[in-house]
C-alpha positions as CSV (number, residue, x, y, z in Angstrom):
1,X,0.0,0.0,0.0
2,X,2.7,2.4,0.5
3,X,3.7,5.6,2.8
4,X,-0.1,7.0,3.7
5,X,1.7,10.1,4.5
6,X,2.3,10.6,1.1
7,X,-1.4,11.2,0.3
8,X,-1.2,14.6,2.5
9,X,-0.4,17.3,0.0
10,X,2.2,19.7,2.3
11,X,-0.1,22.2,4.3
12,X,1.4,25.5,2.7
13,X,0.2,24.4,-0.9
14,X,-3.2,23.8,0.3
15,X,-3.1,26.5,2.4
16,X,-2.1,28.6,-0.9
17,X,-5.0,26.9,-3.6
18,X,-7.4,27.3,-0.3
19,X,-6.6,31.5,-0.5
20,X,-6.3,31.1,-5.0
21,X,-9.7,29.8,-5.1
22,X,-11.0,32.2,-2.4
23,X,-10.1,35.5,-4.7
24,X,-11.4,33.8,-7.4
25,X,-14.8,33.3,-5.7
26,X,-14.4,36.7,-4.0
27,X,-13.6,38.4,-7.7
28,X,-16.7,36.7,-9.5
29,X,-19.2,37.9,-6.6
30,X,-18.2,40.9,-7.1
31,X,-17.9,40.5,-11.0
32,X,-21.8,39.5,-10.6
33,X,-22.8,42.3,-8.4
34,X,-21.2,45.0,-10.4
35,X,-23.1,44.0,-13.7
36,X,-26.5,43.3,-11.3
37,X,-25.8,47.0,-10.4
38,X,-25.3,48.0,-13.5
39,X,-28.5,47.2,-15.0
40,X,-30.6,48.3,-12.1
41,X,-29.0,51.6,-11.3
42,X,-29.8,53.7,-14.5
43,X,-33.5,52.6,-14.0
44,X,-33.8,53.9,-10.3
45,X,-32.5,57.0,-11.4
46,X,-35.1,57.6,-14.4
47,X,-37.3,56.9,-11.8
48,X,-39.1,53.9,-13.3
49,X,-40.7,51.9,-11.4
């Protein structure tokens, strides 16, 4: 069966994907809320219901 020790990826580099895929979560919510923003903004200032 081998070293099972060897399955562990070394804490740093998960520690590192866990904080790449974070920004990349953070930067698409924000991606999302900037267009969401953008199409309801000019219509609340025309005053549009």
């Amino acid at each position: 069966m081998g070293n099972s020790f060897g399955l562990f990826a070394d804490p740093l580099a998960t520690l590192k994907r866990n904080c790449v895929t974070q920004a990349i979560v953070s930067v698409s919510a924000l991606a999302s809320t900037a267009v969401r923003l953008m199409q309801v903004v000019p219509t609340m200032l025309n005053g549009a219901p």
